[in-house]
Structures are given as structure tokens and as C-alpha cells.
C-alpha positions as YAML, in Angstrom:
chain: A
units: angstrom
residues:
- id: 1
  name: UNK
  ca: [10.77, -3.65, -7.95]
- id: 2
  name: UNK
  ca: [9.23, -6.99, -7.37]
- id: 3
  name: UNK
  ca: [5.21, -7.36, -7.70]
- id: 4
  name: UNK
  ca: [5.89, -9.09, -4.51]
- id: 5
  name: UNK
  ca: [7.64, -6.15, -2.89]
- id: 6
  name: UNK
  ca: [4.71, -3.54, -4.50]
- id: 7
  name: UNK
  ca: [1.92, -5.37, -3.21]
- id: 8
  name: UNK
  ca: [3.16, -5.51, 0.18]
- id: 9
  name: UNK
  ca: [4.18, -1.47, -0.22]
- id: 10
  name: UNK
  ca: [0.47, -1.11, -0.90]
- id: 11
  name: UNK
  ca: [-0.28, -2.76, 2.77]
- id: 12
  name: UNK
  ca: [2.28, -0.76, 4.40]
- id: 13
  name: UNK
  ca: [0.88, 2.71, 2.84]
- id: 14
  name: UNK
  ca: [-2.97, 1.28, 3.58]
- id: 15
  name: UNK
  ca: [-2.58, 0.64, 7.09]
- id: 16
  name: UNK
  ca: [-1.48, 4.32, 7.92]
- id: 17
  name: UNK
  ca: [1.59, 3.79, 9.82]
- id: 18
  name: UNK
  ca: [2.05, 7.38, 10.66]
- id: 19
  name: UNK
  ca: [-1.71, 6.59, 13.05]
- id: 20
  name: UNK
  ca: [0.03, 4.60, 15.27]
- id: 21
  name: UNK
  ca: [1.39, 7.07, 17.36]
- id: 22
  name: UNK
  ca: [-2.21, 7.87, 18.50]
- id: 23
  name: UNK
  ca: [-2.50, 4.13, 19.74]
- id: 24
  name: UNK
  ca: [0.80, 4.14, 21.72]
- id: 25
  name: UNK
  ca: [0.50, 7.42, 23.63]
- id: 26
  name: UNK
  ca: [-2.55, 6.20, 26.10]
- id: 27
  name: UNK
  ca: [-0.81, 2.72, 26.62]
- id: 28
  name: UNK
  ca: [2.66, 4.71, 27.73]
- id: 29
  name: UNK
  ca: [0.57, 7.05, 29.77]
- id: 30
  name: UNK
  ca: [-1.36, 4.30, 31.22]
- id: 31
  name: UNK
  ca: [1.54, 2.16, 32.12]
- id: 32
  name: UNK
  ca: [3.51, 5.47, 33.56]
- id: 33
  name: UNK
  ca: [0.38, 5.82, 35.84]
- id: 34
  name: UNK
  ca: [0.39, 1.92, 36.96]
- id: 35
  name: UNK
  ca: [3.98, 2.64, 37.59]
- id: 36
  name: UNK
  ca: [3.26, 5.44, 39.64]
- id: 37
  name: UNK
  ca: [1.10, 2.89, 41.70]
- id: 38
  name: UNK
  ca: [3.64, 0.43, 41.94]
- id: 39
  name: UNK
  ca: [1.34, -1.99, 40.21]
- id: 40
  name: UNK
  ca: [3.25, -2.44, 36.58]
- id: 41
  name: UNK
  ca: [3.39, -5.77, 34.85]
- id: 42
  name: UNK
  ca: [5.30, -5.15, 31.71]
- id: 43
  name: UNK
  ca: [3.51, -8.11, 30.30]
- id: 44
  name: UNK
  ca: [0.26, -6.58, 30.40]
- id: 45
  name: UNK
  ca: [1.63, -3.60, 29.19]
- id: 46
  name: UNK
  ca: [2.58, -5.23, 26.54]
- id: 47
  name: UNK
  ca: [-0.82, -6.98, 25.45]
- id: 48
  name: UNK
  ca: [-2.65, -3.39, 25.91]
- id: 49
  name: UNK
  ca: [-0.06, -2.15, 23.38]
- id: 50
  name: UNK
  ca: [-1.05, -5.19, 20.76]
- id: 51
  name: UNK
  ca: [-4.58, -4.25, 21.30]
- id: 52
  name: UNK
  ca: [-4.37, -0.68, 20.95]
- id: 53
  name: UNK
  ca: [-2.28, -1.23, 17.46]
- id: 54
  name: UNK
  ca: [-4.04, -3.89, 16.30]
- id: 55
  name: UNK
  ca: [-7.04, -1.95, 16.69]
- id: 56
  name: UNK
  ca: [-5.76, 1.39, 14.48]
- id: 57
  name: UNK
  ca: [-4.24, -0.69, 11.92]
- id: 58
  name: UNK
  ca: [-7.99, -2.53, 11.83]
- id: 59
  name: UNK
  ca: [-9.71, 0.72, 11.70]
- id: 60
  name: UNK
  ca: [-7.44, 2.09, 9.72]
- id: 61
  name: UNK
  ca: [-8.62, -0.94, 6.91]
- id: 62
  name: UNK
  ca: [-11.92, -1.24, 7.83]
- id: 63
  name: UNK
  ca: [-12.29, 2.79, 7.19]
- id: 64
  name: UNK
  ca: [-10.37, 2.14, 3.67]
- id: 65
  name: UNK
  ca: [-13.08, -0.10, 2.91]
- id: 66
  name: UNK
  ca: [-16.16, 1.26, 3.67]
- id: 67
  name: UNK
  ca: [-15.10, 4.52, 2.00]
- id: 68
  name: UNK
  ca: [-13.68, 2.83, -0.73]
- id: 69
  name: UNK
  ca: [-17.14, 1.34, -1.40]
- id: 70
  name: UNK
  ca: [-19.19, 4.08, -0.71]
- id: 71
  name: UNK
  ca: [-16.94, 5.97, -3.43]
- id: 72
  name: UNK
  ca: [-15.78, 8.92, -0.89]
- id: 73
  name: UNK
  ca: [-12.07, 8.15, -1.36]
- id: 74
  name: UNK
  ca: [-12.33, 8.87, -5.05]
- id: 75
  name: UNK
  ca: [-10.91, 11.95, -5.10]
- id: 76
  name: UNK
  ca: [-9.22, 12.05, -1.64]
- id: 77
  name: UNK
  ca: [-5.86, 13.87, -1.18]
- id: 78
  name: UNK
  ca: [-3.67, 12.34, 1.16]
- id: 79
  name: UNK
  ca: [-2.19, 8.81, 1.91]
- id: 80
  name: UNK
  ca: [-2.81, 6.56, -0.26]
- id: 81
  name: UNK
  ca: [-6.71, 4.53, -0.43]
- id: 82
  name: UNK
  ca: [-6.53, 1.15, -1.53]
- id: 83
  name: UNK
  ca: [-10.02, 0.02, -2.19]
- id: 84
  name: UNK
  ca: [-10.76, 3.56, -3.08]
- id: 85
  name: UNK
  ca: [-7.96, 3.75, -5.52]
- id: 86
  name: UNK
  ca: [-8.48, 0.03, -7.04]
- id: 87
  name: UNK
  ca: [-5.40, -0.74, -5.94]
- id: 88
  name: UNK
  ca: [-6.64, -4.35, -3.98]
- id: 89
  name: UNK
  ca: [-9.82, -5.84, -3.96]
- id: 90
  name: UNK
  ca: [-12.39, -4.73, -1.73]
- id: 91
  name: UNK
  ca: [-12.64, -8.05, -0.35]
- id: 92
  name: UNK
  ca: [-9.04, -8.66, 0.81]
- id: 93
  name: UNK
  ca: [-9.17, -4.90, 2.47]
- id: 94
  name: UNK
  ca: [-12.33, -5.72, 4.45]
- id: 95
  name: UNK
  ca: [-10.59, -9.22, 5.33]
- id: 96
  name: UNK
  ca: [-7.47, -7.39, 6.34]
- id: 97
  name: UNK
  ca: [-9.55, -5.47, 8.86]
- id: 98
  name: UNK
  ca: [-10.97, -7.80, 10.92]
- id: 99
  name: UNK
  ca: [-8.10, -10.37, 10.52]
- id: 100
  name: UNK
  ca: [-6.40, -7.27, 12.61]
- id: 101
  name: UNK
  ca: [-9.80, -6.84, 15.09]
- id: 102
  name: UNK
  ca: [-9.10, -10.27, 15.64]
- id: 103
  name: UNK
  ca: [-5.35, -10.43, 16.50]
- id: 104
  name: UNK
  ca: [-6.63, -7.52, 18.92]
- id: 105
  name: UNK
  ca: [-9.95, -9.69, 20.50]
- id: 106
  name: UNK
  ca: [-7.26, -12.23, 20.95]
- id: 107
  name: UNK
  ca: [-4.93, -10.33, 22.88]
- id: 108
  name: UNK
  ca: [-7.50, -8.68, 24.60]
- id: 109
  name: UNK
  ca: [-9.05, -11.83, 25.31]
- id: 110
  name: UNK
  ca: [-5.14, -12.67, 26.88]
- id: 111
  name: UNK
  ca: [-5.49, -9.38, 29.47]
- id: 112
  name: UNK
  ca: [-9.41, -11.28, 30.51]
- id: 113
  name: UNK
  ca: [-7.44, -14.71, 31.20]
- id: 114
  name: UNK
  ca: [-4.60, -13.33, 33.55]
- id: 115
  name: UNK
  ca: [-6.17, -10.84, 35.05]
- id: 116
  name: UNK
  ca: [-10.41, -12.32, 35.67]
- id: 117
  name: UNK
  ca: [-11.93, -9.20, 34.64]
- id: 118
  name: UNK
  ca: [-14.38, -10.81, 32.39]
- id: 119
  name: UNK
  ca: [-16.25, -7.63, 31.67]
- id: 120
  name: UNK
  ca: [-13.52, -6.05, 29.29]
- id: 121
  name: UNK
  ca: [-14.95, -8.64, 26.80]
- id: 122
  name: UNK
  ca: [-17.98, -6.48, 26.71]
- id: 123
  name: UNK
  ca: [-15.40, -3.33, 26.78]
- id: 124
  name: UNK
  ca: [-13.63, -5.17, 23.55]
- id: 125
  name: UNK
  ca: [-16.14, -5.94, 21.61]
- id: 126
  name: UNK
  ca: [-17.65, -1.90, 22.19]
- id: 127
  name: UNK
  ca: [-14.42, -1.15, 20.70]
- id: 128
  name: UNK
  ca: [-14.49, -3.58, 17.92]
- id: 129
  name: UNK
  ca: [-17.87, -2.31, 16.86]
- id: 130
  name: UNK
  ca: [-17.61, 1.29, 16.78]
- id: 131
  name: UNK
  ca: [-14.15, 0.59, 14.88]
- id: 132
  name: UNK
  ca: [-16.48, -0.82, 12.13]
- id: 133
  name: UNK
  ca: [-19.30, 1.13, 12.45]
- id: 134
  name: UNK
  ca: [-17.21, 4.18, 12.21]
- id: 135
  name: UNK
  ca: [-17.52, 4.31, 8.11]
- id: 136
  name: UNK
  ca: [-19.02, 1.01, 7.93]
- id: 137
  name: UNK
  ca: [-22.99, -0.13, 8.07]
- id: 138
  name: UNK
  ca: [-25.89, 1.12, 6.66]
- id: 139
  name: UNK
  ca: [-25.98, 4.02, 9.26]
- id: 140
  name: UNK
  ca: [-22.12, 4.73, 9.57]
- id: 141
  name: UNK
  ca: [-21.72, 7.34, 13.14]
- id: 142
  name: UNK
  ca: [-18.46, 8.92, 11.18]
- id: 143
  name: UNK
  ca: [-20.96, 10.42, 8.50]
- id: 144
  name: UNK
  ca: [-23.38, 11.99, 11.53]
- id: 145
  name: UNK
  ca: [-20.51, 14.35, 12.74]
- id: 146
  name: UNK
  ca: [-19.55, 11.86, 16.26]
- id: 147
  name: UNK
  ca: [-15.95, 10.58, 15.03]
- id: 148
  name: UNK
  ca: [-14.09, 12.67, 17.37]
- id: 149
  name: UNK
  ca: [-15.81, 11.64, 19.94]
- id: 150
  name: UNK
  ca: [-15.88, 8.17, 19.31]
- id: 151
  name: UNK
  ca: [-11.70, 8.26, 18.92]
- id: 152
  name: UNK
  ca: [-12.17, 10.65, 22.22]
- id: 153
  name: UNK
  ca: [-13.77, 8.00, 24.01]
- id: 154
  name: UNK
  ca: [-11.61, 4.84, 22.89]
- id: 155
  name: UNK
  ca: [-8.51, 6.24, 22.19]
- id: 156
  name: UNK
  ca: [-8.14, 8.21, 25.15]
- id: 157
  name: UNK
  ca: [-10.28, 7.27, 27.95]
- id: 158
  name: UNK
  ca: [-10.72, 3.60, 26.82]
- id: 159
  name: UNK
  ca: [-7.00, 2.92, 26.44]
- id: 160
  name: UNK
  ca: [-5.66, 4.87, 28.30]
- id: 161
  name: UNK
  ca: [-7.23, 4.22, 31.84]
- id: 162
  name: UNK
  ca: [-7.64, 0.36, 30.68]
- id: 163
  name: UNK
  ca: [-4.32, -0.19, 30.60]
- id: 164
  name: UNK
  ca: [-3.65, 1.38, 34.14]
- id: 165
  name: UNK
  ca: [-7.06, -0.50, 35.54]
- id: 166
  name: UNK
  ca: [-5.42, -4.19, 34.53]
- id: 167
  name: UNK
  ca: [-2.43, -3.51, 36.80]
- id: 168
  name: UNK
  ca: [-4.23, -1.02, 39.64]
- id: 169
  name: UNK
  ca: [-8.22, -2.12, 39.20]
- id: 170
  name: UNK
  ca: [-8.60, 1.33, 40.24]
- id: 171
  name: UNK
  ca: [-8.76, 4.69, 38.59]
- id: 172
  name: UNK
  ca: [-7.01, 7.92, 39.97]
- id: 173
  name: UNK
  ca: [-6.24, 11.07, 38.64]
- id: 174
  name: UNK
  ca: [-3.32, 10.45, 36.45]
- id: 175
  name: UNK
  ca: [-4.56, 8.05, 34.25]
- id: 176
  name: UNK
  ca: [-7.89, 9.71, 33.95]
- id: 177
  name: UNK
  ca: [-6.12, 13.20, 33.03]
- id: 178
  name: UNK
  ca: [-3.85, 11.56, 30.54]
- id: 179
  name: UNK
  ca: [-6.83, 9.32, 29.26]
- id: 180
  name: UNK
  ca: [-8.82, 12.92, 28.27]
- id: 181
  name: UNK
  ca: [-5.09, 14.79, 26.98]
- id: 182
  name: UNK
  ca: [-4.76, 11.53, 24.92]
- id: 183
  name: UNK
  ca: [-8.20, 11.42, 23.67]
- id: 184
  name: UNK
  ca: [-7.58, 15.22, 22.51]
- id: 185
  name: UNK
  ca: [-5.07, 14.98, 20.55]
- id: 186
  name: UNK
  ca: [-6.39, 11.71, 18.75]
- id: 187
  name: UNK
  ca: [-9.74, 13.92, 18.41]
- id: 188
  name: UNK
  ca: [-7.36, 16.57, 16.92]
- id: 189
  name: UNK
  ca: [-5.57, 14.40, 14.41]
- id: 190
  name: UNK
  ca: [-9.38, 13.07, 13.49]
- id: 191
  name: UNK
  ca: [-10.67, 16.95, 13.10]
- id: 192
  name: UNK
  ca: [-7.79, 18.20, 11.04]
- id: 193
  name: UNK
  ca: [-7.80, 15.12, 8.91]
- id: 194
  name: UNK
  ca: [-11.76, 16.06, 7.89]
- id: 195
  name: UNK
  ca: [-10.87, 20.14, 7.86]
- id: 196
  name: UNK
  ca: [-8.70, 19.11, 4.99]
- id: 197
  name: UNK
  ca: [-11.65, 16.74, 3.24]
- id: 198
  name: UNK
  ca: [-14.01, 19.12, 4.11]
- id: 199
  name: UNK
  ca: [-15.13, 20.26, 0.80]
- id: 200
  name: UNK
  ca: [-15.17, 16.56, -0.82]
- id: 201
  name: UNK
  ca: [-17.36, 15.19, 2.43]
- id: 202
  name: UNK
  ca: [-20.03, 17.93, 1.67]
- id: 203
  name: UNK
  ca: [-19.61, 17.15, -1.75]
- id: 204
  name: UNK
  ca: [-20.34, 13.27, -0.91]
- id: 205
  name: UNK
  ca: [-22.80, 13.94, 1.47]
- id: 206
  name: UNK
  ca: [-19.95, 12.86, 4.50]
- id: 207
  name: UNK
  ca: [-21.19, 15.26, 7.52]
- id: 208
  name: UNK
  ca: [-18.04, 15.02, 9.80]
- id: 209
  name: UNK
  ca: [-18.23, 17.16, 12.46]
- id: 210
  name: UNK
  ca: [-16.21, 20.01, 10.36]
- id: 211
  name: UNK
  ca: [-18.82, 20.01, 7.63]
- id: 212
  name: UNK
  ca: [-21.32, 20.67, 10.24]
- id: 213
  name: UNK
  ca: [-19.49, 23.84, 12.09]
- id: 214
  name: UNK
  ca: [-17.44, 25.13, 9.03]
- id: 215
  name: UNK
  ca: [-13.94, 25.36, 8.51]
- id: 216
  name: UNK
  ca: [-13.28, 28.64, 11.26]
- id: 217
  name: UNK
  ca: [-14.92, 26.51, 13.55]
- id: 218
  name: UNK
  ca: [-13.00, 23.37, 12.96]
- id: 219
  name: UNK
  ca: [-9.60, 25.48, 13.21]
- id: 220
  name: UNK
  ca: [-10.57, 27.15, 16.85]
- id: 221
  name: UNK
  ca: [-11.72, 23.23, 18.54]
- id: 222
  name: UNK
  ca: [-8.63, 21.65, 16.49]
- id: 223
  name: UNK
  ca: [-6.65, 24.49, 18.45]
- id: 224
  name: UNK
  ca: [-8.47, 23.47, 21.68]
- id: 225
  name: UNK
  ca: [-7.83, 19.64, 21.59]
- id: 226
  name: UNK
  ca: [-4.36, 20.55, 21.20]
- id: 227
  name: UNK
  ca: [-3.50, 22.98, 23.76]
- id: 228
  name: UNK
  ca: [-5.81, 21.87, 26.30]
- id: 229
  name: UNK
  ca: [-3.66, 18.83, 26.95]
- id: 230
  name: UNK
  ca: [-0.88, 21.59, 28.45]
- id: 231
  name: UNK
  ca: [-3.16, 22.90, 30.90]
- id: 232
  name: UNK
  ca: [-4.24, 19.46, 32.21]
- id: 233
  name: UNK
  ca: [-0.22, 18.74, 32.23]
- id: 234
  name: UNK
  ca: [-0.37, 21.46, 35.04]
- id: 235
  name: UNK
  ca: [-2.27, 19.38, 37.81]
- id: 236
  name: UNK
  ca: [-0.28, 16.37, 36.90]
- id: 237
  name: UNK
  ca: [3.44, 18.24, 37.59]
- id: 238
  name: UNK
  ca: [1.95, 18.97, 41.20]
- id: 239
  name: UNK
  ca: [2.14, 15.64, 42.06]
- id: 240
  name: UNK
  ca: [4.69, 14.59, 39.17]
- id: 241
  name: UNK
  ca: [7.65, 17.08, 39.10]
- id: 242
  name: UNK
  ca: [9.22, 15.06, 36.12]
- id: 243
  name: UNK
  ca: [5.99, 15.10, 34.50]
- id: 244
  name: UNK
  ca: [7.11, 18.59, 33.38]
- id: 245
  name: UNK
  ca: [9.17, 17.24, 30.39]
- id: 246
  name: UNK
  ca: [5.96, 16.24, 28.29]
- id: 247
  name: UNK
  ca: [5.75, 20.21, 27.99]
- id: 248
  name: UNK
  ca: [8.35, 19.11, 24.91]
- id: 249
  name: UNK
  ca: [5.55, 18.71, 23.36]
- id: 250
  name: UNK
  ca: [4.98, 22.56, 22.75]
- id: 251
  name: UNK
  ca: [7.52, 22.72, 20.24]
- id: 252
  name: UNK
  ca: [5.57, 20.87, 18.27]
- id: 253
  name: UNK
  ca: [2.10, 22.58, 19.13]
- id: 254
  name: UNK
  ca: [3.49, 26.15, 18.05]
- id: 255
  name: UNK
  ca: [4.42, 25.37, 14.65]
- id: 256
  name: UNK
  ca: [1.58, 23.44, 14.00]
- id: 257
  name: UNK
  ca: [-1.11, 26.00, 15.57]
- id: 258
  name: UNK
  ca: [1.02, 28.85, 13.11]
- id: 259
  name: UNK
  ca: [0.47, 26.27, 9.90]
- id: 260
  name: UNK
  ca: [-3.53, 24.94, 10.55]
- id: 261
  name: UNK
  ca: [-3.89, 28.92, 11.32]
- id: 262
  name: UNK
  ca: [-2.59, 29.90, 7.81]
- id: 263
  name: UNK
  ca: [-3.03, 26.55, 5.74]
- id: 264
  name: UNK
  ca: [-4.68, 27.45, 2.22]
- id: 265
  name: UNK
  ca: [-3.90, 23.78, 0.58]
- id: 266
  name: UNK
  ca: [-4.62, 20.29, 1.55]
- id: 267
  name: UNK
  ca: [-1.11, 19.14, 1.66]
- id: 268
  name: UNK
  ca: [-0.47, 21.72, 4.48]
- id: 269
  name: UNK
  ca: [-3.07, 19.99, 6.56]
- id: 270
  name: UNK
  ca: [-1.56, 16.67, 6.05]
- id: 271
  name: UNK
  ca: [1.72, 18.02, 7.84]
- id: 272
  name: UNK
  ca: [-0.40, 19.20, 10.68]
- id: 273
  name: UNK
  ca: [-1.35, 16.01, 10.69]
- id: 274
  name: UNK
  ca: [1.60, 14.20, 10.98]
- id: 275
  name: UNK
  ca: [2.75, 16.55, 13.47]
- id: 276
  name: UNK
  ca: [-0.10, 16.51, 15.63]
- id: 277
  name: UNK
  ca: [0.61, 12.38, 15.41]
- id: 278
  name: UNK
  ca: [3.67, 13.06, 16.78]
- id: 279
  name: UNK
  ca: [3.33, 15.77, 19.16]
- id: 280
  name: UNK
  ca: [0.69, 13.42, 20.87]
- id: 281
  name: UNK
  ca: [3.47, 10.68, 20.82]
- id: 282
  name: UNK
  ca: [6.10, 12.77, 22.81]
- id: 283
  name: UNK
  ca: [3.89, 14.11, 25.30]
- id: 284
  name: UNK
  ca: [2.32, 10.77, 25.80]
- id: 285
  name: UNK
  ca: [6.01, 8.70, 26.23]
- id: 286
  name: UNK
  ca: [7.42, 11.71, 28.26]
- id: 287
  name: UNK
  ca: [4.14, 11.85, 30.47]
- id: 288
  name: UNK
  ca: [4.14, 8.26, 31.00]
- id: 289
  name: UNK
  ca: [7.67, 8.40, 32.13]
- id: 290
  name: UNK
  ca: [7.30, 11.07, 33.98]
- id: 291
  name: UNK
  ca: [4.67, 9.47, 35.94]
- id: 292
  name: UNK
  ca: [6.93, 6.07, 36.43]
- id: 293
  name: UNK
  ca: [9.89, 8.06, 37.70]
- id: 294
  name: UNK
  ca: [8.68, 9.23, 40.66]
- id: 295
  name: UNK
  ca: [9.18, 5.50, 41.93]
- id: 296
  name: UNK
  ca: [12.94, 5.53, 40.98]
- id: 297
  name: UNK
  ca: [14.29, 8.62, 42.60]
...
């Protein structure tokens, strides 16, 4: 293999692919609820999608950095670290992430031009900042224990009702239900991502939010953020018969509630993970489409 071909490998594995899910599941519930509105414009569908993924990848760099730095990702099982593991300069890691908070301010900055709502600028740049400020800073909020609600907050209720509010410039109950069962499961990916570095953070002197409440803790509000989704799935079916289908979902939640419930290694936890990603990814296409169809029977 070309040095070429390996350096750009290292990029692929750094910017956590298998995250992305988390940013497309508000967008497609948010553009399922504009649908249900009659107020979709694909092309602002669209440009909240480049935002949302521009955004993770960023994070997903900017995270790899500060870490890397701090020397937390020394000894960190799972996907591979590059500034942690030396494997790129710190430099071009920390320039990676905001070259990507940049392609999203600028198609965020798109969304402001064609639709006049000036204020998401301010709405942007909250999200740019707490994207760096997660790890990053002096003072990171990721080492106080208020990640998951952070990701709660902007990848969930931030994305997901965003993207409906460009098209409707209103917000009703689907979006805002689908923003918070979003927001859930990206808390949940978050939470069982830190049960599994739980012992290193303390170590390290990390306090995510499963240092401070233990690991039997973690387990029971990981189990929450993923099943409470179903029960908010309920009250959209009333109104959104096809909604029903994102109950798919499930057979994703059962095997991963039977493996976080009996995990004993770290590499068990990174398939809860990965399942979690994707559970969150079918229930948040299947919603959104289940919210759009009711205009096409």
C-alpha cells in the first residue's frame, strides 16, 4: 500500500465514520416533519445535512486533538486516535477540525442567506463552540461530566427542530419529539462510549458523567436514552400511522440492552456502540419517512 493511500486511511479511521449516523437521524426526522407540514425544500434539507456532518466529522477531530494533547488517548481502546497515537501531527489534526467547522459555518451561513433568519448565526457559532470546547480549552465541559447533554442539546434538539424551523419557522410536536428521541440516542452512544473508558478517565482525571455515577449507574440511564425514544414513538403514531415502522428499531435495542447488560470487556462496548449508531439511524430515516408519508397517501 501506497504512503499516499495510508495517510489518507489514517483520515478516514480519525474522523469516525461510524458517528455519522448520529448527525443524519435529526436532519431525516426534521425534514419528515417539514414534510408533514407541506413546507419541504430539499435544498435546505440538504445544507442542514452538510452542517450536521460537517460538524461530527469537526468534533470528531477537534476531540482527537485535544485528547491527544492532554495525553488521555494514550491508552484508549477503540478506533483509532491520531494525535493520541502519533500517527499525524497535532497541528494538521487541530487544522482538520476547524477546516470542517468551517465548511459547516459556510453552509450554515447558506441556510441564513435563503432563508433571512439571521439569528442562526448566533445558533452556529453556539454549536461551533461547544464542539471545541467539548475536550478543548483550558476548562474543557466534557471533563465536568455535561457531554451528554451538550450532544443532547445539539444533536437532537438543535438539529433536529432547526432543520424543520428553516422550511416551517414554526415548531410543533413532531419535530420537537424526534429532536429529544434523537438527542437520546446520540446521548446514549456518548454514555456508552465513556462506560467503556471509564476506568482510564478516572485514571486521567477525565470526570465524564459515568465516572461521576459509576458504571451500574451509567448502564440503567444508557438503557433509558435508548428505550425512551419507543415510548415517545407512541404519541407520534397517533397522528402518524406510518410512523409505526421506526419501531424497527427494537431489533436493534434488544440485543444491544442484552450485551451493555452483560459486557465484561471493552470491545463489547464498542459493538454497543456501533449498534446504538445504527439503531438511532433506522429509527431516525423510518421516523422521518413516516412523518413525510402522510402527505402521499
Amino acid at each position: 500500500m501506497s504512503k499516499k493511500k495510508t495517510s489518507l486511511k489514517l483520515w478516514v479511521e480519525g474522523a469516525r465514520l461510524r458517528t455519522l449516523p448520529l448527525a443524519i437521524a435529526p436532519v431525516a426526522i426534521g425534514a419528515g416533519a417539514a414534510a408533514a407540514a407541506q413546507s419541504e425544500n430539499i435544498g435546505l434539507d440538504l445544507l442542514a445535512l452538510a452542517v450536521a456532518l460537517f460538524l461530527q466529522i469537526g468534533v470528531n477531530f477537534a476531540n482527537d486533538y485535544s485528547d491527544g494533547i492532554r495525553g488521555t488517548d494514550a491508552k484508549r481502546v477503540g478506533p483509532l486516535r491520531l494525535t493520541g497515537s502519533k500517527s499525524v501531527r497535532p497541528e494538521a489534526v487541530k487544522f482538520a477540525a476547524f477546516a470542517f467547522f468551517g465548511l459547516a459555518g459556510l453552509a450554515g451561513l447558506a441556510i441564513v442567506l435563503i432563508t433571512g433568519i439571521y439569528w442562526l448565526i448566533a445558533v452556529g457559532a453556539a454549536a461551533i463552540l461547544a464542539a471545541w470546547f467539548y475536550t478543548g480549552g483550558k476548562r474543557p465541559y466534557g471533563y465536568a461530566g455535561l457531554g451528554e447533554v451538550a450532544v443532547f442539546v445539539f444533536f437532537g434538539l438543535v438539529a433536529t427542530i432547526g432543520t424543520s424551523y428553516i422550511q416551517e419557522r414554526e415548531v410543533n410536536g413532531p419535530e420537537l419529539f424526534g429532536g429529544i428521541a434523537a438527542g437520546l440516542f446520540a446521548s446514549a452512544v456518548l454514555m456508552v462510549n465513556n462506560i467503556r473508558d471509564r476506568e482510564l478517565d478516572q485514571h486521567v482525571g477525565k470526570r465524564t458523567l459515568a465516572v461521576l455515577i459509576g458504571r451500574r449507574a451509567s448502564v440503567a440511564l444508557f438503557l433509558v436514552m435508548l428505550w425512551v425514544p419507543f415510548v415517545l414513538l407512541a404519541m407520534q403514531v397517533v397522528l402518524y400511522p406510518a410512523a409505526f415502522f421506526a419501531y424497527a428499531a427494537v431489533f436493534l435495542a434488544l440485543p444491544i440492552t442484552l450485551i451493555v447488560i452483560t459486557a465484561k470487556t471493552p470491545r463489547e462496548l464498542i459493538l454497543v456502540l456501533k449498534l446504538t449508531s445504527f439503531a438511532a439511524l433506522a429509527y431516525g430515516l423510518l421516523l422521518g419517512w413516516g412523518l413525510a408519508v402522510v402527505n402521499f397517501g
